[in-house]
DRENZALO-965665 format. One record per residue (C-alpha): x, z, y; residue in three letters. Coordinates in steps of 0.1 Angstrom, whole numbers, plus 2048, in hexadecimal, padded with zeros to 3 digits. Each point is the difference from the previous one (the first is absolute). Example, Ala and Ser with C-alpha at 12.3 -4.5 7.8 and 13.67 -1.06 7.14 Angstrom:
! DRENZALO-965665
SITE    u    w    v   aa
SITE  87B  84E  7D3  ALA
SITE  80E  7F9  822  SER
//
This chain:
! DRENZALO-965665
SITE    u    w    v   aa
SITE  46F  9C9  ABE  UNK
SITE  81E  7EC  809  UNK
SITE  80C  822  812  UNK
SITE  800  814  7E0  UNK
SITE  811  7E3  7ED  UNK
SITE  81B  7FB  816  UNK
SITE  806  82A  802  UNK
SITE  7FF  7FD  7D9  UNK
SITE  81A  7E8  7FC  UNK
SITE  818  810  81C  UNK
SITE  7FE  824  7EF  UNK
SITE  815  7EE  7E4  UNK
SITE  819  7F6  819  UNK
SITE  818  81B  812  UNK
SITE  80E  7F0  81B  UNK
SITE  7FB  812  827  UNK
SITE  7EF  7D9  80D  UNK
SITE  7DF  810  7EB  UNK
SITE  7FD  817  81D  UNK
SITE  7F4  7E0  816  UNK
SITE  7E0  7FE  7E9  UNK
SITE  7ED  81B  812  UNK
SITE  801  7F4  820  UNK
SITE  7FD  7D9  7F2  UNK
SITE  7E0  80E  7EE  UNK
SITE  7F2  813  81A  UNK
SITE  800  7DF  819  UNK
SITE  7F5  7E8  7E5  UNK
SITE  7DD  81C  7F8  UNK
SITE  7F8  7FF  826  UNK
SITE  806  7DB  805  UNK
SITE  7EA  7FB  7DF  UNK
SITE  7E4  81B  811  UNK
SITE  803  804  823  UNK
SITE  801  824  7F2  UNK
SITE  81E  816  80E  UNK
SITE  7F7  81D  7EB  UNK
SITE  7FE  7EC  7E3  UNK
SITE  821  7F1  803  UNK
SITE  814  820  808  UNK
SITE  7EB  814  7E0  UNK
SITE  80D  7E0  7EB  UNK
SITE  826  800  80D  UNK
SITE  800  827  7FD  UNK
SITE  7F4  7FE  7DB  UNK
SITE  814  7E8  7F6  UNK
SITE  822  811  80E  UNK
SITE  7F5  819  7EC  UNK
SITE  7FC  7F2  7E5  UNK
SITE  820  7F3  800  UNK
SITE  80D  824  804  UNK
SITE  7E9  80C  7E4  UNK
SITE  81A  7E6  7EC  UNK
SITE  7D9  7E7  7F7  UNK
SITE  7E7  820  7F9  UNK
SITE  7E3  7FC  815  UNK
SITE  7ED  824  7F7  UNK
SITE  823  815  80E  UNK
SITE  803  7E2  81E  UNK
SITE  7DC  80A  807  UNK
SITE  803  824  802  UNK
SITE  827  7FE  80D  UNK
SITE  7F0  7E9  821  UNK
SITE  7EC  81E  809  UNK
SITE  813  822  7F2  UNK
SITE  820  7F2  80A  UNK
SITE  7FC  7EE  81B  UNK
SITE  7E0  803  814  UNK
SITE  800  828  7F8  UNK
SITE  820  804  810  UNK
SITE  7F7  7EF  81D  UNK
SITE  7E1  819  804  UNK
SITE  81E  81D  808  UNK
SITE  807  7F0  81C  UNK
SITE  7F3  80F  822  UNK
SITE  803  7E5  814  UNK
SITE  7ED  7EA  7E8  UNK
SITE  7E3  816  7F8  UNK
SITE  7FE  805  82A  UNK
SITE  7FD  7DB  7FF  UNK
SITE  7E1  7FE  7E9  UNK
SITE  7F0  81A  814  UNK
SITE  80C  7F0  822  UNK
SITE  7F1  7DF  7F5  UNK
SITE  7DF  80D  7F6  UNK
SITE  7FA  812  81D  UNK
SITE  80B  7E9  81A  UNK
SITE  7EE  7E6  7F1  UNK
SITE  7DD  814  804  UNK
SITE  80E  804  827  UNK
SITE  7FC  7DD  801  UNK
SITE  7E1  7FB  7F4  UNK
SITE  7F3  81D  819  UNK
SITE  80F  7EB  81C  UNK
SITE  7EC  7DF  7F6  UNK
SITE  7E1  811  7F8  UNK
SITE  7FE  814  823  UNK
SITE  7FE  7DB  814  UNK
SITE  821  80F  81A  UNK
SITE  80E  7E0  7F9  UNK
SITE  7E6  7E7  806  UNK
SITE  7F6  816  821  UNK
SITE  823  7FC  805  UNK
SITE  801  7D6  7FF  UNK
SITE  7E1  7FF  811  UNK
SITE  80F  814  821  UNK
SITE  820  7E5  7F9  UNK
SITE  7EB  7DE  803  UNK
SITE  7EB  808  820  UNK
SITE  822  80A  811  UNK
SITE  803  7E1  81F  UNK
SITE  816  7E9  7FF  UNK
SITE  808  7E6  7E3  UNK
SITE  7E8  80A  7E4  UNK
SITE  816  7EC  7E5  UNK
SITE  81C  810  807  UNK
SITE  7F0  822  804  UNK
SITE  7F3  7FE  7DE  UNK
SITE  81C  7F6  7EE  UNK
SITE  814  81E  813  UNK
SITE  7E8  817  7F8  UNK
SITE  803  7F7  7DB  UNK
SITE  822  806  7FA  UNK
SITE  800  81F  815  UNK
SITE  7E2  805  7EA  UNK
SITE  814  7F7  7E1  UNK
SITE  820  818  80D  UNK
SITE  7E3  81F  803  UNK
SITE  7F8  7FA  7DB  UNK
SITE  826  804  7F7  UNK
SITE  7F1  81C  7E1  UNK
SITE  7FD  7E5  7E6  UNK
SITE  804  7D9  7FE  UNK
SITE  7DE  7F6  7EC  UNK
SITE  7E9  816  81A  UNK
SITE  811  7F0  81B  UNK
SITE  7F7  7DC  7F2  UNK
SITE  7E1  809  7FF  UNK
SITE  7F8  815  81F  UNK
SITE  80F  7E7  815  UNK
SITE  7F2  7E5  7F5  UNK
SITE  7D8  810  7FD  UNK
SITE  7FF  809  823  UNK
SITE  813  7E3  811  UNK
SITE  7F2  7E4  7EE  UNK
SITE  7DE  7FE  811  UNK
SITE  80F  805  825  UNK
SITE  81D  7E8  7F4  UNK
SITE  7E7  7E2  7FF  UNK
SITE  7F3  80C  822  UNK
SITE  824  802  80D  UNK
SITE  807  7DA  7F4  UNK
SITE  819  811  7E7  UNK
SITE  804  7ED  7E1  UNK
SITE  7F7  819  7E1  UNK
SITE  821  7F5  7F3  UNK
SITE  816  80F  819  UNK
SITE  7EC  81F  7FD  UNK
SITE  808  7FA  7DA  UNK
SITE  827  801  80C  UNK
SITE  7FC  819  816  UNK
SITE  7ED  818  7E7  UNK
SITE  81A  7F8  7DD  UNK
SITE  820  7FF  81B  UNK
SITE  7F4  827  80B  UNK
SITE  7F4  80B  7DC  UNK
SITE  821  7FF  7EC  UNK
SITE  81E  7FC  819  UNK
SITE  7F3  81F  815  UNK
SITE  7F7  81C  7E0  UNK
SITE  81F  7EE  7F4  UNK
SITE  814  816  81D  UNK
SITE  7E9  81B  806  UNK
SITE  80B  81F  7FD  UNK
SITE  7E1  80E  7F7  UNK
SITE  7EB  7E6  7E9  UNK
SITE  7F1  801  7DC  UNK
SITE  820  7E3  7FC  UNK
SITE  818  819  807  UNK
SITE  7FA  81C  7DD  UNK
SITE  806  7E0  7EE  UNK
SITE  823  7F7  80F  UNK
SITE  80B  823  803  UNK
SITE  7F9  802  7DD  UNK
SITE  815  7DF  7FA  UNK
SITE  81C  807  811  UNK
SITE  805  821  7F2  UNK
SITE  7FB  7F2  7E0  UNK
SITE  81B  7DF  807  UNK
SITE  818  81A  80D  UNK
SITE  7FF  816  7E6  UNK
SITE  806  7E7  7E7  UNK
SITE  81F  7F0  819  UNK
SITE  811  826  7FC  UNK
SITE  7F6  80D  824  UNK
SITE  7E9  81F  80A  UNK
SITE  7F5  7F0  820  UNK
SITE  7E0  812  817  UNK
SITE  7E8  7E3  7FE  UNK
SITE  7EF  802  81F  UNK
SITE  827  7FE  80F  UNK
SITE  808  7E2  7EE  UNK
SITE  7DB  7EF  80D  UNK
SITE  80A  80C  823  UNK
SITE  822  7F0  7FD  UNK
SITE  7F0  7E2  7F1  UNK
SITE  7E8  7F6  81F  UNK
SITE  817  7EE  817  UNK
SITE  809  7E8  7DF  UNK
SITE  7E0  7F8  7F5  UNK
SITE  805  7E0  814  UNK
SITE  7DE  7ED  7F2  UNK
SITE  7E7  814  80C  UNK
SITE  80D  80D  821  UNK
SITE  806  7D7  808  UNK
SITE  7D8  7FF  7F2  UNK
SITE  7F9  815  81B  UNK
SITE  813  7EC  819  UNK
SITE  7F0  7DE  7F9  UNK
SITE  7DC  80F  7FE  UNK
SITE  80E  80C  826  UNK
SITE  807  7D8  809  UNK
SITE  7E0  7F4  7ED  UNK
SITE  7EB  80F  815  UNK
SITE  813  804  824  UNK
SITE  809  7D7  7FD  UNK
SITE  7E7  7F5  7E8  UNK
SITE  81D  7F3  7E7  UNK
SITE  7F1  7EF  7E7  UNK
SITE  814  7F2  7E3  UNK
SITE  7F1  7E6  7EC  UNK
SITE  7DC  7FE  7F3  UNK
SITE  7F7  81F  81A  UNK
SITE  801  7E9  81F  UNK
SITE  7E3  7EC  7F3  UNK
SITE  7EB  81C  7F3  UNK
SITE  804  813  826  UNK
SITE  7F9  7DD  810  UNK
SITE  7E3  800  7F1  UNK
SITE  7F1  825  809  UNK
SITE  80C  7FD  823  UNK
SITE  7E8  7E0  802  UNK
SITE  7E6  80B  7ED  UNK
SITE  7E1  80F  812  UNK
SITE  7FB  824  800  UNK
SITE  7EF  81D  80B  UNK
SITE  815  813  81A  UNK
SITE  7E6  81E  802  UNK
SITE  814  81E  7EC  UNK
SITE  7EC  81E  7F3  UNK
SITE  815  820  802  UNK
SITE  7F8  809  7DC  UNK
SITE  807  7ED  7E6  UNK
SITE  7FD  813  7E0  UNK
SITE  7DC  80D  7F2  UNK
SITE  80E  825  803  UNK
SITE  800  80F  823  UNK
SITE  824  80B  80E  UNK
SITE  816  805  815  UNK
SITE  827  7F8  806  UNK
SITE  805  827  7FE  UNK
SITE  7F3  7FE  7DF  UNK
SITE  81D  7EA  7F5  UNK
SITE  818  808  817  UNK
SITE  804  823  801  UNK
SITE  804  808  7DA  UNK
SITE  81C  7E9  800  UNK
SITE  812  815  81F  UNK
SITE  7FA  81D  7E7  UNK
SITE  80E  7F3  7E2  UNK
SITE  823  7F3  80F  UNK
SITE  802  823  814  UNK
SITE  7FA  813  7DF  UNK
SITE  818  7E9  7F3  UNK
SITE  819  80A  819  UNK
SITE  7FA  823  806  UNK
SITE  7F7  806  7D8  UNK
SITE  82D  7F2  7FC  UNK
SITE  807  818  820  UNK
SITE  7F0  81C  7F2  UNK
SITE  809  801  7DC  UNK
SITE  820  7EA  7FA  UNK
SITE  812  810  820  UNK
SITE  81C  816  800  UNK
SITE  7F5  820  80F  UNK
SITE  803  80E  815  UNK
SITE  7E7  7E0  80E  UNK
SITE  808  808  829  UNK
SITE  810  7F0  80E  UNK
SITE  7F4  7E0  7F2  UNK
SITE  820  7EA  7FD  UNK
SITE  806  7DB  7F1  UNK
SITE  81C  80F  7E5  UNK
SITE  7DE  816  7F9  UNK
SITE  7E4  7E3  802  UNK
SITE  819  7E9  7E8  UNK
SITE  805  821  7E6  UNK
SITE  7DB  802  803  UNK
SITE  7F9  7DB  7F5  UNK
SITE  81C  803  7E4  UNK
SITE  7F5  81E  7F1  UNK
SITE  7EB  800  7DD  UNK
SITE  7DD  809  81B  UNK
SITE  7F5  7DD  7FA  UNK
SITE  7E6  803  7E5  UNK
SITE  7EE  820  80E  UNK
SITE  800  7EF  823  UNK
SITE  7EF  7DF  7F6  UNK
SITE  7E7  812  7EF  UNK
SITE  7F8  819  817  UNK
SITE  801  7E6  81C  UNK
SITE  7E7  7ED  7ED  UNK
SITE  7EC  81A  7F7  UNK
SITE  800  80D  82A  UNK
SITE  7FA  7DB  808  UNK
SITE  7E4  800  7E9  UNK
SITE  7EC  81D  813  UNK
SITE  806  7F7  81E  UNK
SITE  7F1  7DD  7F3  UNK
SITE  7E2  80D  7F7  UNK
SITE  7FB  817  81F  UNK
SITE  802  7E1  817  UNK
SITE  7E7  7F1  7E8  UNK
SITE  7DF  7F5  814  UNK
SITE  7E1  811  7F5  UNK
SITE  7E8  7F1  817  UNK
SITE  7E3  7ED  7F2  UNK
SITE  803  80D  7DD  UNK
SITE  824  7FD  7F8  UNK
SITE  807  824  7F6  UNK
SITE  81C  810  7EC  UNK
SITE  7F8  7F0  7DD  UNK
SITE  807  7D8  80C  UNK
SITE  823  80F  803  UNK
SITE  802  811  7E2  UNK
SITE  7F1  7DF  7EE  UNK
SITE  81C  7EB  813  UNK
SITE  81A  81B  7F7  UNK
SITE  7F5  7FD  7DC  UNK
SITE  805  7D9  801  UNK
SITE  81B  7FE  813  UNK
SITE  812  813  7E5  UNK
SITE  7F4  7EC  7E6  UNK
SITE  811  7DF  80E  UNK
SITE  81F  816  7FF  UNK
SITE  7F5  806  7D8  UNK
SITE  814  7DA  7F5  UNK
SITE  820  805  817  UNK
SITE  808  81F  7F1  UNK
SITE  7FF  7EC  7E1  UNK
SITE  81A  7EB  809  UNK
SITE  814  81E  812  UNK
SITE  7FE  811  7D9  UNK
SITE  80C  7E0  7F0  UNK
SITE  81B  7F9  817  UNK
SITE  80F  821  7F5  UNK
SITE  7FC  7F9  7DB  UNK
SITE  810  7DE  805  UNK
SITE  81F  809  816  UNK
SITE  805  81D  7E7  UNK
SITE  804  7E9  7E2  UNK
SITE  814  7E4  80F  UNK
SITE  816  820  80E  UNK
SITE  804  807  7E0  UNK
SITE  807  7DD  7F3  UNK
SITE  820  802  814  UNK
SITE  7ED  7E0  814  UNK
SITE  80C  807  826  UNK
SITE  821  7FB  7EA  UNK
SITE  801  7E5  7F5  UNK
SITE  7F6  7EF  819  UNK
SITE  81A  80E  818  UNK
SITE  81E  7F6  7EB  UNK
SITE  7F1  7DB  800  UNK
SITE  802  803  826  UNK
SITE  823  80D  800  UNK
SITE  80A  7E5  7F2  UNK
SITE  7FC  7EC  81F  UNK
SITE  80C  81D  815  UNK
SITE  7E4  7FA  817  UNK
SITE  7F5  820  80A  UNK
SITE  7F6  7F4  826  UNK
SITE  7E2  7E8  7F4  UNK
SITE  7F1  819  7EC  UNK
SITE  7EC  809  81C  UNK
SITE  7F2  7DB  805  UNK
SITE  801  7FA  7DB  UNK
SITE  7E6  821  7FD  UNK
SITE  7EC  7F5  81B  UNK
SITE  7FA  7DC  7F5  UNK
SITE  7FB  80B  7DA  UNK
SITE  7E7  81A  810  UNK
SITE  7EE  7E3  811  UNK
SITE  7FF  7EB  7DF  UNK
SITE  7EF  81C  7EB  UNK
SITE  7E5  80A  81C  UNK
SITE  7F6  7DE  806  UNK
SITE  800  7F3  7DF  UNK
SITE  7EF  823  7F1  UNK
SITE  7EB  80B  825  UNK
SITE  807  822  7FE  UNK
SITE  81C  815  815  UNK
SITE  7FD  821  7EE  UNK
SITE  807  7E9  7E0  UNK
SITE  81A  7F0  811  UNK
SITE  814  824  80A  UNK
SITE  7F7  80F  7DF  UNK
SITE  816  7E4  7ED  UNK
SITE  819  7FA  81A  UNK
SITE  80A  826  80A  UNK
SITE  80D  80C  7DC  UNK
SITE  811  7DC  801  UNK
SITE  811  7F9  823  UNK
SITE  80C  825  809  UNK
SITE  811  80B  7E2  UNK
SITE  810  7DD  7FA  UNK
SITE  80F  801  823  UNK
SITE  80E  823  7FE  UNK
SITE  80D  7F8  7DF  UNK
SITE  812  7DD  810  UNK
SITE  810  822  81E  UNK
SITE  7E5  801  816  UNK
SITE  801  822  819  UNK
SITE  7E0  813  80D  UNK
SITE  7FD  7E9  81D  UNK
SITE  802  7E2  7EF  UNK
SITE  7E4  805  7E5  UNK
SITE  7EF  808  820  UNK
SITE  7FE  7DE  804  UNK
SITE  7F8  7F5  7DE  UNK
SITE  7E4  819  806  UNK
SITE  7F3  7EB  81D  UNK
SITE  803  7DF  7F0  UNK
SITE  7E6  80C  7E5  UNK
SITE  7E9  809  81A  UNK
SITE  802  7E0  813  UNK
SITE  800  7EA  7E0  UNK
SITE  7E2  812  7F4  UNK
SITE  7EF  7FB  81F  UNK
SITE  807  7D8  809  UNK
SITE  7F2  7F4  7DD  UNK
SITE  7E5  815  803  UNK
SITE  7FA  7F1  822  UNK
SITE  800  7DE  7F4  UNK
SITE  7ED  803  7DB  UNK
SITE  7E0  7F6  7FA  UNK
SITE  7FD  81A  7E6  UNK
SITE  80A  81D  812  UNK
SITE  7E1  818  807  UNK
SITE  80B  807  825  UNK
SITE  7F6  7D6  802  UNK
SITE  7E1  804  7ED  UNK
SITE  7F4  820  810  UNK
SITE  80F  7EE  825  UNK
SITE  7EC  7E1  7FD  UNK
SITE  7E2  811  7F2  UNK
SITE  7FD  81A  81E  UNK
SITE  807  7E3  816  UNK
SITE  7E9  7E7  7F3  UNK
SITE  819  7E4  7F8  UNK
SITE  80A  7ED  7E0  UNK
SITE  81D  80E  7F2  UNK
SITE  810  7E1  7FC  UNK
SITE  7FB  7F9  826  UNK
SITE  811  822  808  UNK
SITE  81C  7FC  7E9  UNK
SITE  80C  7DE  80F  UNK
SITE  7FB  805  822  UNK
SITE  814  823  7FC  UNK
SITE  81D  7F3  7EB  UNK
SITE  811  7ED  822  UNK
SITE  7FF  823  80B  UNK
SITE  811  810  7E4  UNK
SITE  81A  7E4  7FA  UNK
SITE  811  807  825  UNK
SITE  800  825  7F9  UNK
SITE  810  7FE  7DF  UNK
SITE  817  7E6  80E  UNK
SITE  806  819  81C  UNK
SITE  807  81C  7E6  UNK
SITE  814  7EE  7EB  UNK
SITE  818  7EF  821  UNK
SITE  7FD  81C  815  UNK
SITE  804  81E  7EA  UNK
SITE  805  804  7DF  UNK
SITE  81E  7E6  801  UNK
SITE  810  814  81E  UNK
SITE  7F7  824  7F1  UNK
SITE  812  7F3  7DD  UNK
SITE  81C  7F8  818  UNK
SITE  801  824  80F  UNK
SITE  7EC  7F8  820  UNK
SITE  7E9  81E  80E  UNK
SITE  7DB  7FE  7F9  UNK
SITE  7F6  809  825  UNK
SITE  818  7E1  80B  UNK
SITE  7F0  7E8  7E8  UNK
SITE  7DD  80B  805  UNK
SITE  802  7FE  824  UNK
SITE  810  7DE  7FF  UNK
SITE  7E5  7F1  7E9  UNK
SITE  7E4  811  817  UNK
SITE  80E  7F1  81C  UNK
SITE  805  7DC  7F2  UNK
SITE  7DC  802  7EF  UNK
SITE  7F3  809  823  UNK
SITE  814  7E3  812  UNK
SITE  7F4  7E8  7E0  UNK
SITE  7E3  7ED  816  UNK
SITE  819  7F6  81C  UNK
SITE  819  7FB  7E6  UNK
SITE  7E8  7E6  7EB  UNK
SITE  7F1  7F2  822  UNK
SITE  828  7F5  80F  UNK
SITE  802  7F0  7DB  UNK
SITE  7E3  7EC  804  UNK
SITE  80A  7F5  822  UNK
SITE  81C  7F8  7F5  UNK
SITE  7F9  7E8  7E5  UNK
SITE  7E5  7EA  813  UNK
SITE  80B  7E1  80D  UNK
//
């Protein structure tokens, strides 16, 4: 109600700040119900409303024959929907088959230290299931949580280890049901900024910047090789270690009989179809010799959306030929796990579809804008970069969702720093800093789902998780924030800043053990 008063009273005013009330809107309808779909349906509708000049019937069928329609033409977009439904399924094949918990079990009864074995074998685990965040959560933690008590693992640095491999690794896959979704909004973000950019070129370039979850990555690395544990996490892994347990380890884990071929080998299939499926069709021909001018023509070229669907849909086969059918597991489990895998996918394409309909309105708003010639004011183009990342990290925390976070922040950030005389390169940056902001809040929110679904699948209160994993996410952001974005504002290489902050995130234990020397008497 208080959405569609204010949106009544600014269609009486013309003056470009209106253009802010989308985006305002949206955040305030997910803060209110934890909803991101809701919020980005109400920002959408009331930008168009306030383009219909305050008639609600023509902003109603404007939001969807002028903006969502148009979107639809797109073939990068529509591969996306399919991509995501598909690859989604994949997942749920992978699960259902028990490759994964066949997998674990092989990990734990591995000699040597059985704590430490665990927690490797979860975040290799956790890398394996790079294909989408939310299966990752839950995968991870459901066949690692009974052998992490056995271990003397505390369930909340499984917890950590399963949210810290969920969304920072689909977040730089190249193949992932993540990715249709930020193709989608960079092409859209650079369309509206006045550049026909490839999309899969600009996520290449944008890797070595996306400073947050590459330094994620490289703590989860020092959490588990030197046991760093930051605040509440010591005493929750005191306490496991002493605990009593069980050290006998069964090799299976799930109730479905598998084996690690069952998990491991569609996945070899679906990044080589990736990879051959950009060779073969976005090549210049003749294809031999194979040369890297030819391999980076192949990646650039407009292949993308036929090659993520048929990669998925190989993947998929291939999935359901490794599928045990032993014991009464037979083709239709994986055509029931197909079916409800691609169900889960049903609410993200949602919020894919309103995403579109909200950065079309607030592109047409003249939004990006706006809010650029506010910035130039202060001439500050180099912080925009930080300033992206830390407003991204605001949203996703205070709203728990990452796709919500990208869908308000790409129509916003991009076109505002290309408007202030940002290049190519540089909104390549700006195009990291989304995905890093959207990813630290929605490490550290207790409303985000990749926390619900994480401390569900690993048994733990979600408030537990979320404060024992927020030390965590505090030095990486600091990291991103000291180590990157502020240098890569300044012109510093991404490779240079991302090896630097790997390297002082791996020295951080020595580092923090000579400043505790040091300040004892």
């Amino acid at each position: 109600v208080m959405v569609a008063l204010v949106t009544i009273v600014l269609t009486l005013i013309d003056h470009p700040a209106r253009g802010l009330w989308p985006p305002l809107a949206a955040l305030a309808v997910i803060l209110a119900t934890r909803h991101a779909l809701f919020g980005l349906l109400a920002g959408a509708f009331a930008g168009a409303v306030l383009l219909s000049g305050g008639n609600p019937l023509t902003a109603f069928v404007d939001i969807f024959a002028g903006h969502l329609w148009p979107s639809l033409q797109s073939s990068w977009k529509l591969g996306a929907i399919a991509f995501t439904f598909i690859l989604g399924g994949f997942a749920a094949i992978l699960e259902a088959g028990g490759g994964f918990a066949a997998l674990m079990g092989r990990v734990a009864r591995r000699g040597g230290d059985p704590a430490r074995n665990l927690e490797a074998g979860a975040v290799g685990l956790g890398v394996l299931c790079f294909f989408d965040g939310l299966a990752n959560s839950m995968v991870v933690g459901r066949v690692s949580r009974d052998l992490a008590d056995r271990a003397g693992v505390a369930r909340v640095k499984l917890a950590y280890i399963a949210d810290s491999t969920s969304s920072a690794v689909a977040c730089v896959a190249v193949v992932s049901t993540w990715i249709a979704f930020q193709l989608s909004m960079i092409s859209e973000a650079f369309v509206q900024a006045g550049h026909e950019v490839n999309p899969y070129g600009v996520f290449l370039a944008s890797l070595p910047y996306n400073f947050y979850c590459w330094f994620t990555l490289a703590l989860l690395v020092v959490a588990v090789r030197d046991r760093f544990h930051p605040g509440p996490m010591g005493e929750f892994s005191e306490t496991a270690a002493a605990a009593p347990r069980d050290e006998e380890v069964s090799e299976h884990t799930g109730s479905v009989p598998g084996s690690p071929a069952s998990a491991i080998g569609p996945v070899i299939v679906l990044m080589g179809a990736f990879f051959a499926g950009f060779i073969l069709l976005g090549s210049p021909r003749p294809i031999l010799p194979l040369t890297r001018d030819k391999i980076v023509a192949a990646f650039g070229s407009d292949a993308g959306p036929a090659v993520l669907v048929l990669a998925s849909v190989v993947a998929t086969l291939a999935a359901v030929a490794w599928f045990p059918r032993h014991d009464g597991y037979s083709l239709g489990k994986a055509g029931r796990a197909f079916a409800a895998g691609v169900g889960t996918m049903v609410g993200p394409i949602f919020i894919l579809l309103a995403a579109w309909m909200m950065s079309s309105v607030i592109g047409e708003l003249g939004t990006a804008a706006y809010i650029s010639r506010l910035a130039t004011e202060s001439g500050s183009l180099f912080l925009v970069p930080t300033l992206t990342f830390l407003t991204g990290a605001a949203i996703s925390f205070a709203t728990g969702t990452s796709w919500g976070t990208m869908g308000l922040l790409f129509p916003l950030a991009v076109p505002a720093a290309a408007v202030m005389g940002a290049d190519v390169s540089f909104l390549t940056i700006i195009v990291a800093a989304v995905f890093s902001g959207a990813v630290v809040g929605d490490h550290c929110s207790p409303f985000s789902d990749t926390t619900i679904v994480t401390s569900i699948s690993c048994g733990v209160e979600p408030h537990d998780h979320v404060r024992t994993q927020i030390p965590y996410a505090l030095i990486t952001a600091a990291g991103a924030v000291g180590v990157g974005f502020l240098p890569a504002g300044l012109g510093l290489p991404g490779w240079v800043s991302l090896g630097l902050g790997v390297l002082v995130i791996l020295l951080l234990p020595r580092l923090t053990a000579r400043l505790r020397s040091r300040s004892r008497p």
